[in-house]
PyMOL CGO cylinders between C-alpha atoms (Angstrom):
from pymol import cmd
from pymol.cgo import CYLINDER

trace = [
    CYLINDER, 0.00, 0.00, 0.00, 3.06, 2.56, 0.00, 0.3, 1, 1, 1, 1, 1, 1,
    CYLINDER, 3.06, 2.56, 0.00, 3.36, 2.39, -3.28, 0.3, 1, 1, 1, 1, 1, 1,
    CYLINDER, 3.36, 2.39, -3.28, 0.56, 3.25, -3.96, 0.3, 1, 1, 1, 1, 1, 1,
    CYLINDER, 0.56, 3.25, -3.96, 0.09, 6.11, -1.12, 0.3, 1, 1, 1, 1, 1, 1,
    CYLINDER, 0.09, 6.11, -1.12, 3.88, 7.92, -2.28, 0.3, 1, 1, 1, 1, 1, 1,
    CYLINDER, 3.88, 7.92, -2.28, 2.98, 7.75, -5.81, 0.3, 1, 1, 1, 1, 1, 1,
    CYLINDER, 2.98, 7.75, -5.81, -0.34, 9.96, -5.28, 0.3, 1, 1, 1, 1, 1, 1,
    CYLINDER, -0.34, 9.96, -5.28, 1.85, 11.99, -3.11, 0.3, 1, 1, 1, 1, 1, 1,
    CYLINDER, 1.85, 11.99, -3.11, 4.91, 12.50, -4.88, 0.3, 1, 1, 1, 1, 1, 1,
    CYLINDER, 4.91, 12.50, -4.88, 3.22, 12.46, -8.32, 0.3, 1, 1, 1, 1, 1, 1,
    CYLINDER, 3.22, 12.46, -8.32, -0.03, 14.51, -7.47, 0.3, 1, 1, 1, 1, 1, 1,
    CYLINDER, -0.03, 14.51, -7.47, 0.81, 16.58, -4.22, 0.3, 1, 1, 1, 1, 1, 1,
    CYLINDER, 0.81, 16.58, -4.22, -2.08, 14.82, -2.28, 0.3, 1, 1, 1, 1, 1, 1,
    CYLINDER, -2.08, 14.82, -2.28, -2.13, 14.28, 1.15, 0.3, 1, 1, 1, 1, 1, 1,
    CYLINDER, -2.13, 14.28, 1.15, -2.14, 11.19, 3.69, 0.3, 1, 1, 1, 1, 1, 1,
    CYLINDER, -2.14, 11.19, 3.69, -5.19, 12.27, 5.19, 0.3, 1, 1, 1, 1, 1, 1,
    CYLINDER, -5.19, 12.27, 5.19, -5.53, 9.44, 7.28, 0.3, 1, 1, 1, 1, 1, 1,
    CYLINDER, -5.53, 9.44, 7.28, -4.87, 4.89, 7.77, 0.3, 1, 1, 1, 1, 1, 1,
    CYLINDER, -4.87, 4.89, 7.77, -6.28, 2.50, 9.09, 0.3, 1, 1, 1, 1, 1, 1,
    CYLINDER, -6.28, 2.50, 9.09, -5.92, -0.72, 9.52, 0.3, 1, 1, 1, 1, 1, 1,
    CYLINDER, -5.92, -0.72, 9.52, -8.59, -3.43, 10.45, 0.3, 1, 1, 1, 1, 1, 1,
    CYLINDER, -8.59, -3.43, 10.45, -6.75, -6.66, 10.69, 0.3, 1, 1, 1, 1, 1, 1,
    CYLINDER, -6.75, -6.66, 10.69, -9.71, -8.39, 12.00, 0.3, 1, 1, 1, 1, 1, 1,
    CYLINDER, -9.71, -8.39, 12.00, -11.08, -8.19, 8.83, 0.3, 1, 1, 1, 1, 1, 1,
    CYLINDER, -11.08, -8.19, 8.83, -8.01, -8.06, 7.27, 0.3, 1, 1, 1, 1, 1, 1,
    CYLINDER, -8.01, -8.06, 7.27, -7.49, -4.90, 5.27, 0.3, 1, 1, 1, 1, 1, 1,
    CYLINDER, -7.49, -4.90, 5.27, -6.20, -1.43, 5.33, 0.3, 1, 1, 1, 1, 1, 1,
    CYLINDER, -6.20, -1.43, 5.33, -7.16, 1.95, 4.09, 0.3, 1, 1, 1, 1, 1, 1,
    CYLINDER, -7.16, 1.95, 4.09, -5.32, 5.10, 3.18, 0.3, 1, 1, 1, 1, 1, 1,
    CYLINDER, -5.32, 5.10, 3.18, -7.20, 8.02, 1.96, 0.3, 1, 1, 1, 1, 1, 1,
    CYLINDER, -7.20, 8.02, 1.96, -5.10, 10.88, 0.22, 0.3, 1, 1, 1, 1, 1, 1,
    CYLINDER, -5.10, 10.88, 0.22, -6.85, 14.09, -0.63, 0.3, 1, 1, 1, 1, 1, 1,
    CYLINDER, -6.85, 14.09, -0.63, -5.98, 17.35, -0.92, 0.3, 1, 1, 1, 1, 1, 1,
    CYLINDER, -5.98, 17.35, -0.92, -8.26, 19.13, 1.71, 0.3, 1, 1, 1, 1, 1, 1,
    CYLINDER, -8.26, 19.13, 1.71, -10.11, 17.58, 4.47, 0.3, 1, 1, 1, 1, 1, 1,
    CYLINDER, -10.11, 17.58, 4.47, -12.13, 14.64, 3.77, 0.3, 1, 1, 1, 1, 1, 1,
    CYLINDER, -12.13, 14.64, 3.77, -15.19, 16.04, 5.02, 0.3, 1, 1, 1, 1, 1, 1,
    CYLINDER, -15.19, 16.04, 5.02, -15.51, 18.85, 2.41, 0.3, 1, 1, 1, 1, 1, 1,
    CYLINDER, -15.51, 18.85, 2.41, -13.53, 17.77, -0.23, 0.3, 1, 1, 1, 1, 1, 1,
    CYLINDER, -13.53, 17.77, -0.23, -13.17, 14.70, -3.00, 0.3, 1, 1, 1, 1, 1, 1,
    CYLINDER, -13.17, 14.70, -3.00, -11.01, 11.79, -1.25, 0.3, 1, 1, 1, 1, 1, 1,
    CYLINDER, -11.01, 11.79, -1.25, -9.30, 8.77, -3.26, 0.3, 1, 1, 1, 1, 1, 1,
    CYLINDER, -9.30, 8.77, -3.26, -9.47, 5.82, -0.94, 0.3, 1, 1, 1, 1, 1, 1,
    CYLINDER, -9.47, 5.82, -0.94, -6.80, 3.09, -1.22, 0.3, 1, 1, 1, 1, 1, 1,
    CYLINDER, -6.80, 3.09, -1.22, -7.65, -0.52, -0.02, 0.3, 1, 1, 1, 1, 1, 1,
    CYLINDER, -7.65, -0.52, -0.02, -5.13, -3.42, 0.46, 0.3, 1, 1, 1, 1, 1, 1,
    CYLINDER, -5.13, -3.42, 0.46, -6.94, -6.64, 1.40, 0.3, 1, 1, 1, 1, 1, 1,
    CYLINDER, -6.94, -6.64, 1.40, -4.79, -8.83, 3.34, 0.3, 1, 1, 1, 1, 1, 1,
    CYLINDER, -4.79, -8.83, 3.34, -2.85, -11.36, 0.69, 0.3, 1, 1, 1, 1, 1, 1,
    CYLINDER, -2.85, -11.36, 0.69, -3.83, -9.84, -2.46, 0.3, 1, 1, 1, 1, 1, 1,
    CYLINDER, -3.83, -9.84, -2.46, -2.10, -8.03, -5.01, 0.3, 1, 1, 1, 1, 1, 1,
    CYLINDER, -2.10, -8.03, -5.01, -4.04, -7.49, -7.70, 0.3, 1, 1, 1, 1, 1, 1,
    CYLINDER, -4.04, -7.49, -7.70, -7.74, -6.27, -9.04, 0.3, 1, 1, 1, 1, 1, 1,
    CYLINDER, -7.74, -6.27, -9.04, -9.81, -6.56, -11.66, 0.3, 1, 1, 1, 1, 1, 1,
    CYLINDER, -9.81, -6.56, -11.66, -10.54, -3.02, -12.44, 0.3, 1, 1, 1, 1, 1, 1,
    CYLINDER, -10.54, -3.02, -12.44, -13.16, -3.97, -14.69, 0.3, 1, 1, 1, 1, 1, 1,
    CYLINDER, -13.16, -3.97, -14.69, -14.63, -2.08, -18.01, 0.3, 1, 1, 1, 1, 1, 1,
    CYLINDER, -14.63, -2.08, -18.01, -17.05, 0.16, -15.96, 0.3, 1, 1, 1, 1, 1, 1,
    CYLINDER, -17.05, 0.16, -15.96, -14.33, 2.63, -14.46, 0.3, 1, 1, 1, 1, 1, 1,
    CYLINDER, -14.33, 2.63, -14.46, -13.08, 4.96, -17.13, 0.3, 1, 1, 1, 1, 1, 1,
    CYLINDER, -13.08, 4.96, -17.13, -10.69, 7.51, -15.38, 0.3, 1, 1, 1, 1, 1, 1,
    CYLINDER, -10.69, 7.51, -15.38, -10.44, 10.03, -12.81, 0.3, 1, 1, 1, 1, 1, 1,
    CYLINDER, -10.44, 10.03, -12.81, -9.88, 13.96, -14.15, 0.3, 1, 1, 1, 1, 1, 1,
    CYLINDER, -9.88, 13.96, -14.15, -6.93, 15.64, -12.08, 0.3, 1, 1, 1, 1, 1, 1,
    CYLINDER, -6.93, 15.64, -12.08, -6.33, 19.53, -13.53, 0.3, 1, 1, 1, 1, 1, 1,
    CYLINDER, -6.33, 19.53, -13.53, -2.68, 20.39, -13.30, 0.3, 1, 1, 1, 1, 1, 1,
    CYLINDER, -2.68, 20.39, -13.30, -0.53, 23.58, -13.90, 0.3, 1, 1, 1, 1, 1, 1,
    CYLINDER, -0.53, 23.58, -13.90, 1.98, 21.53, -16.41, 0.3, 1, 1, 1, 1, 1, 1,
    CYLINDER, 1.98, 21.53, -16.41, 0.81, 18.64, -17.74, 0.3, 1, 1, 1, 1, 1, 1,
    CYLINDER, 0.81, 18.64, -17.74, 4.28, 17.63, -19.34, 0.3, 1, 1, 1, 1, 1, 1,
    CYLINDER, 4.28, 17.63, -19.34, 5.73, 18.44, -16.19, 0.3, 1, 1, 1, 1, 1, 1,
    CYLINDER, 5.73, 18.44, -16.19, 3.73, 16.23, -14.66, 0.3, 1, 1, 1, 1, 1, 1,
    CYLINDER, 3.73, 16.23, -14.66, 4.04, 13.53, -16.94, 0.3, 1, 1, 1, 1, 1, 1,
    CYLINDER, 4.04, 13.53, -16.94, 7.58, 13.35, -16.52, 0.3, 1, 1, 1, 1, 1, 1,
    CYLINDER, 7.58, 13.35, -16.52, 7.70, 13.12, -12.64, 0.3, 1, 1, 1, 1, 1, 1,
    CYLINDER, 7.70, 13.12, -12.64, 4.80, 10.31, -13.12, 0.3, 1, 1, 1, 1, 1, 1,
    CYLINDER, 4.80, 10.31, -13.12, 7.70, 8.42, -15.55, 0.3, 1, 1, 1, 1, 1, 1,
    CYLINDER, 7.70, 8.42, -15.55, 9.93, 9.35, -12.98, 0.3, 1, 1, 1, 1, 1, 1,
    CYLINDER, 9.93, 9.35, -12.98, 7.89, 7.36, -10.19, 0.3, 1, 1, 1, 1, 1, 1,
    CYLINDER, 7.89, 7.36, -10.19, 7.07, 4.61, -12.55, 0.3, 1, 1, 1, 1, 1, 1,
    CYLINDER, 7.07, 4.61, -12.55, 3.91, 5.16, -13.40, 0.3, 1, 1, 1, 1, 1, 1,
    CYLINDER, 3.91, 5.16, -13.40, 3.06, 4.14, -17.08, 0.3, 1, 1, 1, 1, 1, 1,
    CYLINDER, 3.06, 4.14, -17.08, 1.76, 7.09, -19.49, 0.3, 1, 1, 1, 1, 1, 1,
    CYLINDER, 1.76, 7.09, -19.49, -0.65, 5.69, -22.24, 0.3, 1, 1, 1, 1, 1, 1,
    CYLINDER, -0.65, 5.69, -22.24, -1.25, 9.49, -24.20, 0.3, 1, 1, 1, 1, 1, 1,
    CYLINDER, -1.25, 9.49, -24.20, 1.72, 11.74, -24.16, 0.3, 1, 1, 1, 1, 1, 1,
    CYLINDER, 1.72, 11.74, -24.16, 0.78, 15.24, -23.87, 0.3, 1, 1, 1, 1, 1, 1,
    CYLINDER, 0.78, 15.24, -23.87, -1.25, 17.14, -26.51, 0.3, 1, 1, 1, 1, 1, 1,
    CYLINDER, -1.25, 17.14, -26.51, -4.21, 19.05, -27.20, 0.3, 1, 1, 1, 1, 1, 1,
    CYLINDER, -4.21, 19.05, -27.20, -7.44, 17.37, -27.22, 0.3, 1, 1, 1, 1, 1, 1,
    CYLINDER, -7.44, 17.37, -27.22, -8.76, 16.85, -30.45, 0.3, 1, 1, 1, 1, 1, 1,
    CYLINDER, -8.76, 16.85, -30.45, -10.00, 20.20, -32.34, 0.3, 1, 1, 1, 1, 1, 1,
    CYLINDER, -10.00, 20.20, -32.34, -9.13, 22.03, -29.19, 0.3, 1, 1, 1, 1, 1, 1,
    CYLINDER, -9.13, 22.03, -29.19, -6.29, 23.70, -27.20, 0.3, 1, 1, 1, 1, 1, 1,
    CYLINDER, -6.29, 23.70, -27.20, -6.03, 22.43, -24.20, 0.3, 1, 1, 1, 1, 1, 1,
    CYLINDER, -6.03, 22.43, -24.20, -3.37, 19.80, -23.07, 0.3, 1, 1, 1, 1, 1, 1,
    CYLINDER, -3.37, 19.80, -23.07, -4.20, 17.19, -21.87, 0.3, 1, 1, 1, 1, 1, 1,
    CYLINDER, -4.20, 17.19, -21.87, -2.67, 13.11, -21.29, 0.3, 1, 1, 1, 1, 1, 1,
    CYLINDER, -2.67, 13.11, -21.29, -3.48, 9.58, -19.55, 0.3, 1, 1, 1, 1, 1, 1,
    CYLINDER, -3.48, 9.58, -19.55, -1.29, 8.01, -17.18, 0.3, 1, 1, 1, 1, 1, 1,
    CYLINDER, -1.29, 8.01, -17.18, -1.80, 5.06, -14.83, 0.3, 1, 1, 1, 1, 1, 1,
    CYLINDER, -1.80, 5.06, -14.83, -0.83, 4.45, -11.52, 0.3, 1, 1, 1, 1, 1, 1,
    CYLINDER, -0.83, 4.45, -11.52, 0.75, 1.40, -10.30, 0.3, 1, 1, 1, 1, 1, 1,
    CYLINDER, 0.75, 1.40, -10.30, -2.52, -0.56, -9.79, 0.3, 1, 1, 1, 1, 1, 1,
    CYLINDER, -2.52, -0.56, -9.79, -3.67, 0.32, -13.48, 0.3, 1, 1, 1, 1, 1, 1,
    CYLINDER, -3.67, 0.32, -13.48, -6.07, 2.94, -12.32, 0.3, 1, 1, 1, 1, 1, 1,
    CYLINDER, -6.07, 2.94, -12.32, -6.47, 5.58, -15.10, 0.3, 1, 1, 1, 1, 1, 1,
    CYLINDER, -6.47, 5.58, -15.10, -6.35, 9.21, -15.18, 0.3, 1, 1, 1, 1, 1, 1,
    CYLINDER, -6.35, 9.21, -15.18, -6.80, 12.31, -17.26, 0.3, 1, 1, 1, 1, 1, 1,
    CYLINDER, -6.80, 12.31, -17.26, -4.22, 15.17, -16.83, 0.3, 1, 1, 1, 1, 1, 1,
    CYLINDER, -4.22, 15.17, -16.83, -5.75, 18.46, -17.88, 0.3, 1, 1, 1, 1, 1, 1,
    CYLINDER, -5.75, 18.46, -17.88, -3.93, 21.53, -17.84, 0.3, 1, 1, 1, 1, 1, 1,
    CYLINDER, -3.93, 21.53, -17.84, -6.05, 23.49, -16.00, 0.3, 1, 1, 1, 1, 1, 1,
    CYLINDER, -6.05, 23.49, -16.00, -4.91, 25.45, -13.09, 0.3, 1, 1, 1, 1, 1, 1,
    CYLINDER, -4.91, 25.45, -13.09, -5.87, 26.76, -10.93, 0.3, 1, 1, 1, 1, 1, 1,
    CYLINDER, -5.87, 26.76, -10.93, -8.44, 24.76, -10.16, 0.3, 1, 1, 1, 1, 1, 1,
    CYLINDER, -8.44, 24.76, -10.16, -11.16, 24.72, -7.42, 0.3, 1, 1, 1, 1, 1, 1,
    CYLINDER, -11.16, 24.72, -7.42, -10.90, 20.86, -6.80, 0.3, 1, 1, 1, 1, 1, 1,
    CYLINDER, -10.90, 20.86, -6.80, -7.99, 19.48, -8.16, 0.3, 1, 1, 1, 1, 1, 1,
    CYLINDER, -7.99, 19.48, -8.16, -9.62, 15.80, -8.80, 0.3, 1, 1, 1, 1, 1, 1,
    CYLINDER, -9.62, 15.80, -8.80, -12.60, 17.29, -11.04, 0.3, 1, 1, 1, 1, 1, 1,
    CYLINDER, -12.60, 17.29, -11.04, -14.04, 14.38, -13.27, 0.3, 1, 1, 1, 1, 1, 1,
    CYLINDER, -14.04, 14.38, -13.27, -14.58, 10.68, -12.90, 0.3, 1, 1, 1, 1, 1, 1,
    CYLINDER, -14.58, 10.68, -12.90, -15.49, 8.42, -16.06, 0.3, 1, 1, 1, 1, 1, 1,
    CYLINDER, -15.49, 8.42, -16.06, -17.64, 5.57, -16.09, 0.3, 1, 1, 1, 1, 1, 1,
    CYLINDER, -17.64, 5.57, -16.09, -19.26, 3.68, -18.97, 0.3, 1, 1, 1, 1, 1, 1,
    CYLINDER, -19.26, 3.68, -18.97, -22.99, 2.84, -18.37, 0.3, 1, 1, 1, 1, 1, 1,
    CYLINDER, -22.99, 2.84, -18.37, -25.41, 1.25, -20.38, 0.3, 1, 1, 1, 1, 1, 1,
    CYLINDER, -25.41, 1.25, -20.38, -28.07, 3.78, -20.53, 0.3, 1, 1, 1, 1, 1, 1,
    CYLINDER, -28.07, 3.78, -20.53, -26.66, 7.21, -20.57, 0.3, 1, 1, 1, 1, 1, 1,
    CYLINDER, -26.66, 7.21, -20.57, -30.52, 8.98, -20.17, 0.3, 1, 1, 1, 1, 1, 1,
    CYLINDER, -30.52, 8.98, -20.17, -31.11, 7.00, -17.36, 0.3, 1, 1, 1, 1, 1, 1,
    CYLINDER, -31.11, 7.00, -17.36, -28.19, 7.08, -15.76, 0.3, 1, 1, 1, 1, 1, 1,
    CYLINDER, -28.19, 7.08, -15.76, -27.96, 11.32, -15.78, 0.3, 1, 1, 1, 1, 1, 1,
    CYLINDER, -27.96, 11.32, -15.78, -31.62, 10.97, -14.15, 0.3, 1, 1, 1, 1, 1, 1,
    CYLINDER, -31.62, 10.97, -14.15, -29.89, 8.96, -11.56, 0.3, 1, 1, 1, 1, 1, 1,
    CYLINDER, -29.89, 8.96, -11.56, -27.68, 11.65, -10.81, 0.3, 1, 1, 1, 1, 1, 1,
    CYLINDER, -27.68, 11.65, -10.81, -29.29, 14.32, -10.82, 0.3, 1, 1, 1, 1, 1, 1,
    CYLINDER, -29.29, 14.32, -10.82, -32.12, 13.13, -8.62, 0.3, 1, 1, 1, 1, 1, 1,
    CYLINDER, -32.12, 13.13, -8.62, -29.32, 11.11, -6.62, 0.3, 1, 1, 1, 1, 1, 1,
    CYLINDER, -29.32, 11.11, -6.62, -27.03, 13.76, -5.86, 0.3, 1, 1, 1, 1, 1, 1,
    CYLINDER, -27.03, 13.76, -5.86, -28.13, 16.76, -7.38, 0.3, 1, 1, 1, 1, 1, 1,
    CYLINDER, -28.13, 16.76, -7.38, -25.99, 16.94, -10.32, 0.3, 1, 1, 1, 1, 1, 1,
    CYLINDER, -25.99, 16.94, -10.32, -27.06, 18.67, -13.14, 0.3, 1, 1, 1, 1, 1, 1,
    CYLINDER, -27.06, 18.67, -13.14, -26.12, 18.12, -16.82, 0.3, 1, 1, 1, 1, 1, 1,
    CYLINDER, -26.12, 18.12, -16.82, -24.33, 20.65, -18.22, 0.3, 1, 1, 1, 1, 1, 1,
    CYLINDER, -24.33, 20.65, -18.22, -23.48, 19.01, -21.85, 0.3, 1, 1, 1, 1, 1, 1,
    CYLINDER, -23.48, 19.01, -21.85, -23.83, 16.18, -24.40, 0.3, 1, 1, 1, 1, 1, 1,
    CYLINDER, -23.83, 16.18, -24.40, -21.88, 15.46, -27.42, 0.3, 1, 1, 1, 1, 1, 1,
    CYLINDER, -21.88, 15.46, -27.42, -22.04, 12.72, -29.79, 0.3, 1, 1, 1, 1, 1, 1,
    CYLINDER, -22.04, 12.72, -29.79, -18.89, 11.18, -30.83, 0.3, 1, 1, 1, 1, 1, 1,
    CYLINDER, -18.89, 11.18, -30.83, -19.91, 8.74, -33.81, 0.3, 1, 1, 1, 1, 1, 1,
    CYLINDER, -19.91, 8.74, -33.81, -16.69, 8.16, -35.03, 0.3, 1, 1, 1, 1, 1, 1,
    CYLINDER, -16.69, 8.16, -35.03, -15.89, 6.43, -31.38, 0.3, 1, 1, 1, 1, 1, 1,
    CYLINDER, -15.89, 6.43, -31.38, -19.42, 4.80, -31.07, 0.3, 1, 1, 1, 1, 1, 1,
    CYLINDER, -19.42, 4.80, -31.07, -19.83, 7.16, -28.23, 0.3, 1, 1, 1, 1, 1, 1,
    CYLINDER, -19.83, 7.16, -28.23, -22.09, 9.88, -26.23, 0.3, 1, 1, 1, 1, 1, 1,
    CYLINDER, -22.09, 9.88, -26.23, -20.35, 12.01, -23.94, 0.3, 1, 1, 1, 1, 1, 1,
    CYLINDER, -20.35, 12.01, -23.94, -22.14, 13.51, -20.69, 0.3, 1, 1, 1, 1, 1, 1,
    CYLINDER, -22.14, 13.51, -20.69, -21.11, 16.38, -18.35, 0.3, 1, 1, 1, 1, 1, 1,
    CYLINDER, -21.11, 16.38, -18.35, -22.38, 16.54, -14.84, 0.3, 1, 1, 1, 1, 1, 1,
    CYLINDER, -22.38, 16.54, -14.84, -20.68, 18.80, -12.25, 0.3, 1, 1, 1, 1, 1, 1,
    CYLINDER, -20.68, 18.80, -12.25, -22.27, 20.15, -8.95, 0.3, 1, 1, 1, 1, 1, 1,
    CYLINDER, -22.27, 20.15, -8.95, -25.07, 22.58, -8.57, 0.3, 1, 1, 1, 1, 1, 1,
]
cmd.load_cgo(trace, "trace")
């Protein structure tokens, strides 16, 4: 689990906001943050006792983290030994930067350069089967509200926005 915890720290500037360990059950958490946990967007990390690997799954897409640099911070993820998949460049018919990386568990993430930002982890991706139903879910759910579609038919894909009221 240290890996894990120092490369979120070294590679993102998050925080060890707190661990635990519950070896009666046998596992341990670490959640890293960059503000309290109570008002702010945590990442927790779970090690259960014995295992090493996950199946991530096809569901999870990606987390969104802005950054200042995104090339900068590309090269201190190399640095750490995490594994870029999308070297830094403008989106597609756009201008800003952006790139995917992985951490050491194979968890994906977006680098935007966007800074500053209110919350530095701003976006999560997930792939659903019924994108209509699934922004009602969310906005009843949580109070989200939709902010954009596009249509991407040259991926087979529909995009959705949802950010807080």
């Amino acid at each position: 689990m240290y890996g894990g915890c120092r490369f979120y720290i070294e590679c993102f500037g998050m925080k060890l906001l707190r661990k635990r360990d519950i070896p009666e059950e046998r596992y341990t958490n670490a959640f890293l943050g960059y503000r309290p946990e109570d008002s702010r967007f945590v990442i927790e990390l779970t090690y259960n006792y014995g295992l090493d690997q996950y199946d991530i799954g096809t569901a999870f897409g990606y987390f969104g983290k802005a950054v200042e640099d995104v090339a900068k911070t590309v090269e201190l993820i190399k640095v750490n030994g995490g594994k870029v998949t999308r070297e830094p460049d403008p989106v597609k018919g756009g201008t800003t930067v952006i790139a995917f990386v992985e951490d050491h568990g194979g968890y994906k993430f977006e680098l935007i350069e966007r800074w500053p930002a209110p919350e530095p982890l701003c976006q999560v991706m997930l792939r659903v089967g019924d994108l209509n139903r699934s922004i009602k879910f969310y906005e009843k759910a949580f109070g989200m509200e939709l902010l954009r579609t596009r249509d991407n038919p040259e991926y087979k894909i529909n995009i959705s926005l949802d950010a807080e009221p």
